[in-house]
The first five atom37 places (N, CA, C, CB, O) and aatype in JSON, in Angstrom:
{
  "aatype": [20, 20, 20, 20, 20, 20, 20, 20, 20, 20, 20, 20, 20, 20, 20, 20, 20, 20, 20, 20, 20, 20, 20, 20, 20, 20, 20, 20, 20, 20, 20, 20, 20, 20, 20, 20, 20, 20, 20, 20, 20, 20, 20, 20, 20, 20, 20, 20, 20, 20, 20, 20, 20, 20, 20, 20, 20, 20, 20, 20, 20, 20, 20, 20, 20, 20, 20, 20, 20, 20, 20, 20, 20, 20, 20, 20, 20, 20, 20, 20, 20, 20, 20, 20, 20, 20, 20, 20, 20, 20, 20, 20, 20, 20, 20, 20, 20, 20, 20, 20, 20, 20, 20, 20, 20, 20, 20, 20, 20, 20, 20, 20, 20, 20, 20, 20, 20, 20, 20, 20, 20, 20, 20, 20, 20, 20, 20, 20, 20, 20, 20, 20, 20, 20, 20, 20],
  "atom_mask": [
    [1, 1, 1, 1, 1],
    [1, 1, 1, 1, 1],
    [1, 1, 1, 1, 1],
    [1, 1, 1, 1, 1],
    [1, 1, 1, 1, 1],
    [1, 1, 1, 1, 1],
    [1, 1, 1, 1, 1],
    [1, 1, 1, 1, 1],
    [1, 1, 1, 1, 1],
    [1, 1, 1, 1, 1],
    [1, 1, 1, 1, 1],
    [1, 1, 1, 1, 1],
    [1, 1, 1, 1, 1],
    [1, 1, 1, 1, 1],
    [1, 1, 1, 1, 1],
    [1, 1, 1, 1, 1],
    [1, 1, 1, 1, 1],
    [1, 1, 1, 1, 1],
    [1, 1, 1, 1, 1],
    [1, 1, 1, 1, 1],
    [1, 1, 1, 1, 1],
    [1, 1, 1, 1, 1],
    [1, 1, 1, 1, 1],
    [1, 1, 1, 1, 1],
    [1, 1, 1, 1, 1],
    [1, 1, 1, 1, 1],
    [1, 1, 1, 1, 1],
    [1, 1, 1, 1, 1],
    [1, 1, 1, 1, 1],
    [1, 1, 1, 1, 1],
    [1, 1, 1, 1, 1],
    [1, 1, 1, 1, 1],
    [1, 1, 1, 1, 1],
    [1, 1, 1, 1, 1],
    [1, 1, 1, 1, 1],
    [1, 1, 1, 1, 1],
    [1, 1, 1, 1, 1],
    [1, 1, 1, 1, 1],
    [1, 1, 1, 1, 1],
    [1, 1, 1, 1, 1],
    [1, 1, 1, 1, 1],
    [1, 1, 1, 1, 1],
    [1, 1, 1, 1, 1],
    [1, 1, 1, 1, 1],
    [1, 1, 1, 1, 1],
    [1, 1, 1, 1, 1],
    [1, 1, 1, 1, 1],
    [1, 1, 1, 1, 1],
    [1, 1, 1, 1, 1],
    [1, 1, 1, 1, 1],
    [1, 1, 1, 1, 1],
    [1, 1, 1, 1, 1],
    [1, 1, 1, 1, 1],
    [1, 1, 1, 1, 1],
    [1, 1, 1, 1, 1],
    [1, 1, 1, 1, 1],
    [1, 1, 1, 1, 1],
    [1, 1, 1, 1, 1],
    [1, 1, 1, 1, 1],
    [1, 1, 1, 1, 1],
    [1, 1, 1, 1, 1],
    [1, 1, 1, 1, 1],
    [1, 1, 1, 1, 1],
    [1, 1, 1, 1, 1],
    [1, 1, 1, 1, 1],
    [1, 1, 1, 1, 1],
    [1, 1, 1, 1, 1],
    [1, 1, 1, 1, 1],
    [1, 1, 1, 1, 1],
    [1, 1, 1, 1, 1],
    [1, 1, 1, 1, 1],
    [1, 1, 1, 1, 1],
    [1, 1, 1, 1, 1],
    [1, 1, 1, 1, 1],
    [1, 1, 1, 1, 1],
    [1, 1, 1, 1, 1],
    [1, 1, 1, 1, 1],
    [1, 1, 1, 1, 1],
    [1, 1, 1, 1, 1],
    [1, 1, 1, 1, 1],
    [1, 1, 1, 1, 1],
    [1, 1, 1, 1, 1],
    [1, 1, 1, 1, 1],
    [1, 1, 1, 1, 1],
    [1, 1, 1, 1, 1],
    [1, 1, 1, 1, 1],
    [1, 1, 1, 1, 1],
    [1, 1, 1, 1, 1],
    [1, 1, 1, 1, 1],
    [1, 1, 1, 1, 1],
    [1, 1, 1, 1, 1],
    [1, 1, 1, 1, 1],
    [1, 1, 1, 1, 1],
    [1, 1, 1, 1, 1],
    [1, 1, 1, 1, 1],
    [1, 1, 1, 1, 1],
    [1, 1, 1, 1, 1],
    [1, 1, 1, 1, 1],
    [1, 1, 1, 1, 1],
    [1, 1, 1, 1, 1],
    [1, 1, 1, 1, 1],
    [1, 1, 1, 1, 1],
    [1, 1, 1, 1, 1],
    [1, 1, 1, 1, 1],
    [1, 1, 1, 1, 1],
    [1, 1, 1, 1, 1],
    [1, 1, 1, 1, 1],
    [1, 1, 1, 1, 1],
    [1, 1, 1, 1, 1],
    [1, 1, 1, 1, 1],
    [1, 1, 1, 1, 1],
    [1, 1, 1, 1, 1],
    [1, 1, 1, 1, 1],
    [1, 1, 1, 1, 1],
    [1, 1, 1, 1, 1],
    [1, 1, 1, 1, 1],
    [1, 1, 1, 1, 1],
    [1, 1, 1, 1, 1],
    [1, 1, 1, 1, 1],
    [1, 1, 1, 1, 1],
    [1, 1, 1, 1, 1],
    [1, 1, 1, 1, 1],
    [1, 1, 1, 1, 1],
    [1, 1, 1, 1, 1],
    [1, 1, 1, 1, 1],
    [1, 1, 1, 1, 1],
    [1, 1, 1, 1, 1],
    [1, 1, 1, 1, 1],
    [1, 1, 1, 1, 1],
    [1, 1, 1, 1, 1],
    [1, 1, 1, 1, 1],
    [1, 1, 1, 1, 1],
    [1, 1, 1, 1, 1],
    [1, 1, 1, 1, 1],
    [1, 1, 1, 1, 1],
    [1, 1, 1, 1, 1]
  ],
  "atom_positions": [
    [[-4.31, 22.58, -26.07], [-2.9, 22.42, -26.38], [-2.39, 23.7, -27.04], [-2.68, 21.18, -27.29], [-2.92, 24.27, -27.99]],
    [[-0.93, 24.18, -26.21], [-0.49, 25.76, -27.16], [0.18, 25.32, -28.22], [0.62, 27.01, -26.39], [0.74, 24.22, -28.26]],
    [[0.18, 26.12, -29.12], [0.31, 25.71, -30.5], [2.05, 26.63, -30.3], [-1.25, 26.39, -31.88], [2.13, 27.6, -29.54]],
    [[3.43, 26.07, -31.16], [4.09, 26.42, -31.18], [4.05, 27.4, -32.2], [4.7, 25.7, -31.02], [3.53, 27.25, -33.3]],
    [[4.7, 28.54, -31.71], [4.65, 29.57, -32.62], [6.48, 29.64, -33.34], [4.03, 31.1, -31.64], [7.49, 29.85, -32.67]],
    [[6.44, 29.44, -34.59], [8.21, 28.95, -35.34], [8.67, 30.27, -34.91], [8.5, 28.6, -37.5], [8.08, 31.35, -34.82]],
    [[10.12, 29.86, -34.62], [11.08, 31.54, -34.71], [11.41, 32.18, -35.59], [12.27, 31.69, -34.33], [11.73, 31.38, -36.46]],
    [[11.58, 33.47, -36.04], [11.97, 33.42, -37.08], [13.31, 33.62, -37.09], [11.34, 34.09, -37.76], [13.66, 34.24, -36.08]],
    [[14.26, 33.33, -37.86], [15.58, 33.76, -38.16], [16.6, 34.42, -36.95], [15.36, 34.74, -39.23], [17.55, 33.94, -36.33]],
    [[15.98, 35.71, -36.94], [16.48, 36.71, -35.92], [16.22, 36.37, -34.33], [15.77, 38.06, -36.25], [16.91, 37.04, -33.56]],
    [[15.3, 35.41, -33.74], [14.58, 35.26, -32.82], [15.71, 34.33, -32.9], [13.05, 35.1, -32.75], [16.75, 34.67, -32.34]],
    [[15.67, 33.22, -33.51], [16.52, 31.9, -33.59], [18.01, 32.49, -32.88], [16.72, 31.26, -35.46], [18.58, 31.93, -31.95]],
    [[18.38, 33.53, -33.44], [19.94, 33.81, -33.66], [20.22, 34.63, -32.49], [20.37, 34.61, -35.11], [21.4, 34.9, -32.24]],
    [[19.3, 35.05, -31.77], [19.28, 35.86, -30.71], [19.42, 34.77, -29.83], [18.11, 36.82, -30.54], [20.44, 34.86, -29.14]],
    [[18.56, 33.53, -29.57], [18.54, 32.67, -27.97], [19.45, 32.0, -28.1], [17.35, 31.7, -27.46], [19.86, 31.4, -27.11]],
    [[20.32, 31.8, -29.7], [21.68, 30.96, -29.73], [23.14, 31.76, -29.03], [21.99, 30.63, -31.48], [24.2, 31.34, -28.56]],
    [[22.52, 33.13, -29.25], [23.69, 33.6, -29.02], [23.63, 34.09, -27.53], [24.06, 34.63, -30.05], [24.72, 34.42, -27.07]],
    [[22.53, 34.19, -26.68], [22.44, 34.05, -25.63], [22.95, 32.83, -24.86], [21.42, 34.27, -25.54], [23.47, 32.91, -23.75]],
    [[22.77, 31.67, -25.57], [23.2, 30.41, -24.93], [25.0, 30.45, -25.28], [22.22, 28.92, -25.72], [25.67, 30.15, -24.29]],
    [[25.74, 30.74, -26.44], [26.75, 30.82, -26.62], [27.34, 31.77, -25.4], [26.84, 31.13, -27.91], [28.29, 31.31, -24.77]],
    [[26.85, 33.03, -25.04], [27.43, 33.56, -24.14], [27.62, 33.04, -22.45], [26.87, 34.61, -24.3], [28.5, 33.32, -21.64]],
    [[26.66, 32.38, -22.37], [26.77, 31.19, -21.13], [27.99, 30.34, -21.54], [25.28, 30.07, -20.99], [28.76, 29.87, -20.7]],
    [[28.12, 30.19, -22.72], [29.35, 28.96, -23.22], [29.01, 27.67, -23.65], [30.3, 28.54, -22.09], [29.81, 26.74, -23.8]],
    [[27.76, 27.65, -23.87], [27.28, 26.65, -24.45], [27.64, 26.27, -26.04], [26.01, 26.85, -24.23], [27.32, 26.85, -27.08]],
    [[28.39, 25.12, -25.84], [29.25, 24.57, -27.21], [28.3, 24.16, -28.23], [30.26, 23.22, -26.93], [28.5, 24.16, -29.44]],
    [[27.07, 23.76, -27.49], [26.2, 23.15, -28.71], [25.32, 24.04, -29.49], [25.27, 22.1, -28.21], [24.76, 23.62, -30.5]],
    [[25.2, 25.1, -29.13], [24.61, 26.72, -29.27], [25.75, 27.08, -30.48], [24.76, 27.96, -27.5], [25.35, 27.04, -31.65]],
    [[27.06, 27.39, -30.23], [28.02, 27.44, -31.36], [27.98, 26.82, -32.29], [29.01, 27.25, -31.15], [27.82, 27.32, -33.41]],
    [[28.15, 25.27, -32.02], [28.28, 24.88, -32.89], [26.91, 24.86, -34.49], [28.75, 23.85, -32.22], [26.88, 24.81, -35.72]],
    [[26.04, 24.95, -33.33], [24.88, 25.86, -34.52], [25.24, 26.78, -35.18], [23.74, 26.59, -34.01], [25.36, 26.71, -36.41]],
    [[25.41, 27.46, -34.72], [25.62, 28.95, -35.3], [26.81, 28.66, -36.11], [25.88, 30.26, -34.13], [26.72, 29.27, -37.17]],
    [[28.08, 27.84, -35.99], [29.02, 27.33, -36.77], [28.58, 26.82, -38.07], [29.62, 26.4, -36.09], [28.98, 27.31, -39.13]],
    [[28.11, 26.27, -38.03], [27.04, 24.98, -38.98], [26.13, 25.71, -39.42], [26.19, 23.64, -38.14], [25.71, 25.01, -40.35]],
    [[25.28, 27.0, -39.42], [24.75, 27.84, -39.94], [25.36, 28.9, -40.92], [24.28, 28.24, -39.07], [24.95, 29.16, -42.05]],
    [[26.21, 29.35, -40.39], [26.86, 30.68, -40.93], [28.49, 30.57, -41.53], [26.85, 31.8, -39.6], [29.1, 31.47, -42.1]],
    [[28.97, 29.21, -41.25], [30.31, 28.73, -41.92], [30.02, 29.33, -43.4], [30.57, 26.88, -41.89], [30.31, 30.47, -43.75]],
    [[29.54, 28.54, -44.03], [29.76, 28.71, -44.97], [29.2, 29.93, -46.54], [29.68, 27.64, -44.87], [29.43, 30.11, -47.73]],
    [[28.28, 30.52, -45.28], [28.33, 31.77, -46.25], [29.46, 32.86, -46.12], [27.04, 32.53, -46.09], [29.85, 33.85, -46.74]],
    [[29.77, 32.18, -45.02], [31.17, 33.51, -44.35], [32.18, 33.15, -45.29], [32.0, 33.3, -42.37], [32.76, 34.03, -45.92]],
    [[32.47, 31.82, -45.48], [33.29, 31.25, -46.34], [33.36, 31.84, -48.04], [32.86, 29.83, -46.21], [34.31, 32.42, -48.57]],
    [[32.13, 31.49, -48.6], [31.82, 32.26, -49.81], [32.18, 33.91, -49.7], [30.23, 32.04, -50.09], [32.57, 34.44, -50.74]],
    [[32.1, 34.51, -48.83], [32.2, 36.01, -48.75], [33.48, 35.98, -48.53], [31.37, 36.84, -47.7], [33.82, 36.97, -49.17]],
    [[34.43, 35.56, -48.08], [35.21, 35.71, -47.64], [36.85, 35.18, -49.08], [34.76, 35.0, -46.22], [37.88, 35.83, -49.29]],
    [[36.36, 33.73, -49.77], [36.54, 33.65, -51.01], [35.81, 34.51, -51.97], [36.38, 32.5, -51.24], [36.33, 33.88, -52.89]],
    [[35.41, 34.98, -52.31], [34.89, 36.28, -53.53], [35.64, 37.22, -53.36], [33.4, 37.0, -53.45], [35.54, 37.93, -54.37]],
    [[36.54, 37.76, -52.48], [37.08, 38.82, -51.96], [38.59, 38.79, -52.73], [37.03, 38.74, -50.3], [39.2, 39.51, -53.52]],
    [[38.87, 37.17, -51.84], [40.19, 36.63, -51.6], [40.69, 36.12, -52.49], [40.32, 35.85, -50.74], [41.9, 36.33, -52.61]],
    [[39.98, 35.18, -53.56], [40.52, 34.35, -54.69], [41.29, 33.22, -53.91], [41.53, 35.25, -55.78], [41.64, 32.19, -54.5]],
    [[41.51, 33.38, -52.81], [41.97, 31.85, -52.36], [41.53, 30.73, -51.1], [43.29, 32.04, -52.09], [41.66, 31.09, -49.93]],
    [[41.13, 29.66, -51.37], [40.43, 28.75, -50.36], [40.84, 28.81, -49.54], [40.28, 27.63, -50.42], [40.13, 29.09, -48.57]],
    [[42.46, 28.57, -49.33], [42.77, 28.7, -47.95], [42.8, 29.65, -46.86], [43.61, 28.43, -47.92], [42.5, 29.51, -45.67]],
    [[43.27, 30.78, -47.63], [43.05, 32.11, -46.87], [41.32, 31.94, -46.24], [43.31, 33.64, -48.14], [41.0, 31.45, -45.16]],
    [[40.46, 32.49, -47.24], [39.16, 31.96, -46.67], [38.81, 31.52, -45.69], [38.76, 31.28, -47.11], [38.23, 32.15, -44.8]],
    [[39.09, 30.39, -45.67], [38.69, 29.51, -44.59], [39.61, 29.58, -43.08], [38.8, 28.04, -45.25], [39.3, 29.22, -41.95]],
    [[40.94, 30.25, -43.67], [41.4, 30.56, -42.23], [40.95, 31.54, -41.76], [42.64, 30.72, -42.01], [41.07, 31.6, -40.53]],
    [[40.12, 32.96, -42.58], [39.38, 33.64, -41.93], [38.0, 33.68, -41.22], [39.44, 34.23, -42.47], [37.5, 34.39, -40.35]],
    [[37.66, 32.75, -41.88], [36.19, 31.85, -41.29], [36.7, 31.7, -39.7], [35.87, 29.87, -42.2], [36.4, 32.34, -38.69]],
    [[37.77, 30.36, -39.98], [37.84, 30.17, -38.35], [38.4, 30.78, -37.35], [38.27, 29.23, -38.05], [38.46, 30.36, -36.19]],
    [[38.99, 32.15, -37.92], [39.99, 33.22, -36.96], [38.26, 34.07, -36.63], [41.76, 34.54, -38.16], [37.98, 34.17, -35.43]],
    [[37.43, 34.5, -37.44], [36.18, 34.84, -36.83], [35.55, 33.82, -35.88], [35.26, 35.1, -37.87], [34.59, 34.19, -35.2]],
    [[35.93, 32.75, -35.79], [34.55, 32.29, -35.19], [35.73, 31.77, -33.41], [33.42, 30.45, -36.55], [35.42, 31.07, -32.45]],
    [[36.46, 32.19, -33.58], [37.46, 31.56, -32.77], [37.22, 33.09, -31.56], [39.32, 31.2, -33.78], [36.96, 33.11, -30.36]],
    [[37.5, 34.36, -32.69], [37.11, 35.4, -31.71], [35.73, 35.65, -31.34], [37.55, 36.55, -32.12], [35.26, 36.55, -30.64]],
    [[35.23, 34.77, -31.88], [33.51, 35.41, -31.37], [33.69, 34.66, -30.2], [31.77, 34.95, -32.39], [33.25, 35.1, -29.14]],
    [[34.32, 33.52, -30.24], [34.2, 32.5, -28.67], [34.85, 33.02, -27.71], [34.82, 30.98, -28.64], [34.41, 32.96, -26.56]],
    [[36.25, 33.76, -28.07], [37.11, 34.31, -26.91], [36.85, 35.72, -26.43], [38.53, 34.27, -27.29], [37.49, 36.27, -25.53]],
    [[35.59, 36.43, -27.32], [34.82, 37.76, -26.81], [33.67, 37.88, -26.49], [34.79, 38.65, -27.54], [33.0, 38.9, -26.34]],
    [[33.33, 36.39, -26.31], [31.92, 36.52, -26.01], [31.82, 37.88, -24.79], [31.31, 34.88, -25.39], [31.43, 39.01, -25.1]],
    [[32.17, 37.57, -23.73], [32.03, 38.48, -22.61], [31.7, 39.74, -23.13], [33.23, 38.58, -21.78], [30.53, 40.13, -23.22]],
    [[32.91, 40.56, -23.55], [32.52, 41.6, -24.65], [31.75, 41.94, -25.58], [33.05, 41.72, -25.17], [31.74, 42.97, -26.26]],
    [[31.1, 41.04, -25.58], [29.84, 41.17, -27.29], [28.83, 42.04, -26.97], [28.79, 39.54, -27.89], [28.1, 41.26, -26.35]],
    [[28.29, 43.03, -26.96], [26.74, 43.1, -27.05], [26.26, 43.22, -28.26], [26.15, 44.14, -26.35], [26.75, 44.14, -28.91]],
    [[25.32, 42.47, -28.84], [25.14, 42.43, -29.83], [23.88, 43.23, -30.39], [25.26, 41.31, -29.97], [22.78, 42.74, -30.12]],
    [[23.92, 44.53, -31.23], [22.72, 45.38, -31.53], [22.26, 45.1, -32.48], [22.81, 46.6, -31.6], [21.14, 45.43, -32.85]],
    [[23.3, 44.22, -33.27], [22.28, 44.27, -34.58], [21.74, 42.91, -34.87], [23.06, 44.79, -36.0], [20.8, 42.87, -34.07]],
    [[21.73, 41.72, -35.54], [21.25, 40.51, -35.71], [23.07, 40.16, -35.93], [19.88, 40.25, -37.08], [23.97, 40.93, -36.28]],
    [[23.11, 38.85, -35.58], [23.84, 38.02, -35.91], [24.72, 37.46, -36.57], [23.56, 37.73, -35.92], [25.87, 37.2, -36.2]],
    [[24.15, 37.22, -37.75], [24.47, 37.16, -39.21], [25.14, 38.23, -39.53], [23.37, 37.07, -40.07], [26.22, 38.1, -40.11]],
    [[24.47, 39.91, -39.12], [25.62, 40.96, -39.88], [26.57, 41.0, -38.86], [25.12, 42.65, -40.31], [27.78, 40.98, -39.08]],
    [[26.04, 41.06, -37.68], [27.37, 40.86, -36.57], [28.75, 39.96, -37.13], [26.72, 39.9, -35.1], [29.87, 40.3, -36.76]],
    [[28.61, 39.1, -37.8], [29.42, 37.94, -38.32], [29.81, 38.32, -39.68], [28.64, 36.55, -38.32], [31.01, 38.21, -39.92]],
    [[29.01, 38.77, -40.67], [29.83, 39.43, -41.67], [30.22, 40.4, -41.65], [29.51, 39.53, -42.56], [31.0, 40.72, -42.55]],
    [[29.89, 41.34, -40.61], [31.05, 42.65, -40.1], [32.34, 42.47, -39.6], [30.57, 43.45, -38.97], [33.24, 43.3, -39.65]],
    [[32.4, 40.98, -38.94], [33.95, 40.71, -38.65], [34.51, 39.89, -39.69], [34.21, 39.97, -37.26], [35.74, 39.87, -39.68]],
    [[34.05, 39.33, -40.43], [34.8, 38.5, -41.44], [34.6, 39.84, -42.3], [34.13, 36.8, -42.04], [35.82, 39.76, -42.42]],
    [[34.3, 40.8, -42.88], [34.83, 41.51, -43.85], [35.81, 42.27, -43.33], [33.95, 42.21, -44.51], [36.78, 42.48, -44.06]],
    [[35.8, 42.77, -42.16], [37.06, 43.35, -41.16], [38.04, 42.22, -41.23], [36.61, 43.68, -39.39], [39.21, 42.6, -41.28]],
    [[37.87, 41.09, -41.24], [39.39, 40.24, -41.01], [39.83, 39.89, -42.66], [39.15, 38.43, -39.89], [40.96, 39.54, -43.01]],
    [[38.51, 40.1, -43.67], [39.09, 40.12, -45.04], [39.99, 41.32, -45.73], [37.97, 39.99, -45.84], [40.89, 41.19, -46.57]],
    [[39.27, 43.02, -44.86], [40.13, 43.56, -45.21], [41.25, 43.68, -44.37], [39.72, 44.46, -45.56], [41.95, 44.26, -45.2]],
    [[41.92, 43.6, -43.47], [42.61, 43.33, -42.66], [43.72, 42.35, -43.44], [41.81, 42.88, -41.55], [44.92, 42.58, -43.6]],
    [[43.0, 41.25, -43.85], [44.26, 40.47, -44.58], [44.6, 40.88, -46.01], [43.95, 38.89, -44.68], [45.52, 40.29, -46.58]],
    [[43.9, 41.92, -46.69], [44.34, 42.38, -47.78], [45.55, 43.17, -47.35], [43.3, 43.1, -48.51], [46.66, 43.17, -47.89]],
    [[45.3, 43.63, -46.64], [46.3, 45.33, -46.5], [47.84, 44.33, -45.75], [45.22, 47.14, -44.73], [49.0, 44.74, -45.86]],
    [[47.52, 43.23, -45.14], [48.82, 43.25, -45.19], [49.66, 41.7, -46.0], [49.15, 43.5, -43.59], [50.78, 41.21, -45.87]],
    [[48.71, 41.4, -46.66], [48.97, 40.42, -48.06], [48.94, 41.15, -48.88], [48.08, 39.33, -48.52], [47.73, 41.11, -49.11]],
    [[49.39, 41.93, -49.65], [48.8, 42.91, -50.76], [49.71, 41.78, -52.19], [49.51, 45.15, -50.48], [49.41, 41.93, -53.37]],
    [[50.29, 41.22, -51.93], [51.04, 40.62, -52.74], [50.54, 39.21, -53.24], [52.22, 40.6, -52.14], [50.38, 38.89, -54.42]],
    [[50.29, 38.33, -52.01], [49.49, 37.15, -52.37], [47.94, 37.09, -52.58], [49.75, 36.3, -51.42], [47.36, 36.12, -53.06]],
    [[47.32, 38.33, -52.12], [46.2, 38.31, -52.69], [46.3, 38.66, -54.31], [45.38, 39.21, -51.92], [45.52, 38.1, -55.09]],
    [[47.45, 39.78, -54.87], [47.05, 40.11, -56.11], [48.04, 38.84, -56.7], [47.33, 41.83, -56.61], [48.43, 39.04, -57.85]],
    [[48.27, 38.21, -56.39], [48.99, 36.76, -57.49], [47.52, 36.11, -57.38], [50.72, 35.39, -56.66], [47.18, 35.81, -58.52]],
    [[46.47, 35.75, -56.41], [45.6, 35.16, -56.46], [44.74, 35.38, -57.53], [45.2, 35.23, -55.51], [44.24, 34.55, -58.29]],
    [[44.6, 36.74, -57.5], [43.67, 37.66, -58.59], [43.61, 37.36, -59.86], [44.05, 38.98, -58.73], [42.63, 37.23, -60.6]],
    [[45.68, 37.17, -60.22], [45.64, 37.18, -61.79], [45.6, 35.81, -61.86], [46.88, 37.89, -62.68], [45.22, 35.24, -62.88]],
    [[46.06, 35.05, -60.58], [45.25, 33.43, -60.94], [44.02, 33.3, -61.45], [45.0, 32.55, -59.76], [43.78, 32.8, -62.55]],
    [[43.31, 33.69, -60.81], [41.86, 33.89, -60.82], [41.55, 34.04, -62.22], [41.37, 35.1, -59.98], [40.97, 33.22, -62.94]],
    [[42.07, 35.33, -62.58], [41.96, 35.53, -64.15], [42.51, 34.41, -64.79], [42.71, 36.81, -64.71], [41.69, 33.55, -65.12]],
    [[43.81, 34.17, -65.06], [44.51, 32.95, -65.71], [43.18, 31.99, -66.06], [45.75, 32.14, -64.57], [42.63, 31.95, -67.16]],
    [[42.7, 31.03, -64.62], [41.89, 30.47, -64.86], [40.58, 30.6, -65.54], [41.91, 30.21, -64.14], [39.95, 29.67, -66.05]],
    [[40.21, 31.88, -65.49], [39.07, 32.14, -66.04], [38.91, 32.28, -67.73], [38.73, 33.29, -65.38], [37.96, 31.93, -68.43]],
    [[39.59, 32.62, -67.94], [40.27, 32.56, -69.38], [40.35, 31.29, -70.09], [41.65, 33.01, -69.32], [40.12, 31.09, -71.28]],
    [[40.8, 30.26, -68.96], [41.43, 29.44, -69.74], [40.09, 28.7, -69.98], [42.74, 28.67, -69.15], [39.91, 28.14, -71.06]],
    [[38.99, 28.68, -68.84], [37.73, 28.27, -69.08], [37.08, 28.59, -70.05], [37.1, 28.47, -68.31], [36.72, 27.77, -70.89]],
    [[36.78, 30.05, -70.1], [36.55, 30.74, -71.77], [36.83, 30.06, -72.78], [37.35, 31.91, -72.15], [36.08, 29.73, -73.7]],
    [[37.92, 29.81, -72.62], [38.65, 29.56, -73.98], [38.15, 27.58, -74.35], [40.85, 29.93, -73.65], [37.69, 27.08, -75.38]],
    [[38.52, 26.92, -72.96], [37.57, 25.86, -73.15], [37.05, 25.61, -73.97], [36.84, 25.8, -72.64], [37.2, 25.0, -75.02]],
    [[35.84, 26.54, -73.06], [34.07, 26.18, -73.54], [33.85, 26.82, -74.95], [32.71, 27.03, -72.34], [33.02, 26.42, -75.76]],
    [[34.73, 27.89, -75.15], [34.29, 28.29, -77.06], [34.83, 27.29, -77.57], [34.98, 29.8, -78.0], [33.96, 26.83, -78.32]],
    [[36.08, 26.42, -77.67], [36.46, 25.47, -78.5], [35.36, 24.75, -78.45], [37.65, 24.8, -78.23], [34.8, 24.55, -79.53]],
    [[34.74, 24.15, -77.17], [33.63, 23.19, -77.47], [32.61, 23.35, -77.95], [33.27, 22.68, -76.72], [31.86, 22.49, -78.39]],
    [[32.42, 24.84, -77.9], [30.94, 25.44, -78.99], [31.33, 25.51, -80.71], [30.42, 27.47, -78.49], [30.49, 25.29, -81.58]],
    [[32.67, 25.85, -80.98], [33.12, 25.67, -81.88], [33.15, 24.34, -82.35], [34.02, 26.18, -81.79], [32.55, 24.11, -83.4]],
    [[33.87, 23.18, -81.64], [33.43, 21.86, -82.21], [32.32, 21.12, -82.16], [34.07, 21.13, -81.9], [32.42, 20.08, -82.82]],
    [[31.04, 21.32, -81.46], [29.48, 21.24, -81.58], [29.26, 21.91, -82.97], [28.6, 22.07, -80.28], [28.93, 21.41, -84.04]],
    [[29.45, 22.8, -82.73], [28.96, 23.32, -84.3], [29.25, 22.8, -85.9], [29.48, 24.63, -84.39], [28.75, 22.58, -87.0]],
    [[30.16, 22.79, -85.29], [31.11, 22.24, -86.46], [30.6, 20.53, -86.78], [32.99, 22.33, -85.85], [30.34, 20.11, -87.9]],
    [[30.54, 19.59, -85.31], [29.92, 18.47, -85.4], [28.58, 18.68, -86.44], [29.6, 18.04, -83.94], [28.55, 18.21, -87.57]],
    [[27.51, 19.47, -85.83], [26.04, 20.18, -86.37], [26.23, 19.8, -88.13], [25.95, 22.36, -85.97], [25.65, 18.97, -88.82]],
    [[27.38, 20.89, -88.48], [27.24, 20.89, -89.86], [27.64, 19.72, -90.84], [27.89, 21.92, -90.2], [27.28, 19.52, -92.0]],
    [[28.58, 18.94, -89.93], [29.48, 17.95, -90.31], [27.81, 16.97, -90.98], [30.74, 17.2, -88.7], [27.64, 16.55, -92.12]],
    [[26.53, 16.81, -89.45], [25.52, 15.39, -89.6], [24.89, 16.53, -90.58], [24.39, 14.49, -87.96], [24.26, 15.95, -91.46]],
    [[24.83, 17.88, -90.73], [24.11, 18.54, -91.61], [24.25, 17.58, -93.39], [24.8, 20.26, -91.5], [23.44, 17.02, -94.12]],
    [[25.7, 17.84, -93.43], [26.0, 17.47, -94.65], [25.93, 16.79, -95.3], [26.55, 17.47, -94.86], [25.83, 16.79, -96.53]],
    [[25.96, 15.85, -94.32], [25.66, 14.05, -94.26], [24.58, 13.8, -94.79], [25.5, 13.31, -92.85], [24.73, 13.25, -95.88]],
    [[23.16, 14.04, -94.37], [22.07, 14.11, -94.16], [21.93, 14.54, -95.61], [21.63, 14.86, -92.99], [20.83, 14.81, -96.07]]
  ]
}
């Protein structure tokens, strides 16, 4: 009996994307279901906003389907895919320059306000601390 030998990663991402270029939906949708959501994370870290994000997620994965023909793919997969989602991230900076930087100082706003939170609550732990200290 031949013993299966596992793919690794790159092997995997190569016969999917061979089958995607035939047009095979269920091949995509792997590769969808694989790589969504780190594209997503990269794509929010950039952006500061979910929605944007995620409409760049699916404006990449929309052109990988309508270029398949065009693709040759030299490098692996994965960077193939974060080379176009950072191209469609900077792409949407340069011509959002406005709603990305309101996102930004959102971003900040919120972050701050978390800060500020979590020291009140280290401040009132502590303060609890000394309160059973005293007690005691």
């Amino acid at each position: 009996m031949a013993k299966k030998i596992p793919l690794d990663i790159y092997d995997e991402d190569a016969a999917l994307f061979l089958l995607i270029k035939k047009r095979d939906k269920e091949a995509f949708t792997l590769i969808y279901n694989k790589y969504h959501k780190y594209l997503y994370v990269l794509a929010e870290r950039y952006l500061k906003n979910s929605e944007m994000a995620e409409d760049i997620v699916q404006q990449v994965f929309v052109k990988l389907w309508e270029t398949l023909k065009n693709i040759d793919i030299q490098v692996n997969l994965k960077n193939y895919l974060y080379t176009m989602t950072k191209n469609h991230i900077l792409n949407t900076i340069r011509d959002n320059k406005e709603l990305i930087s309101l996102s930004y100082e959102n971003a900040q706003i919120e972050l701050k306000d978390e800060t500020a939170d979590f020291l009140k609550m280290l401040e009132e732990s502590q303060l609890i601390s000394l309160l059973h200290e005293g007690i005691d």
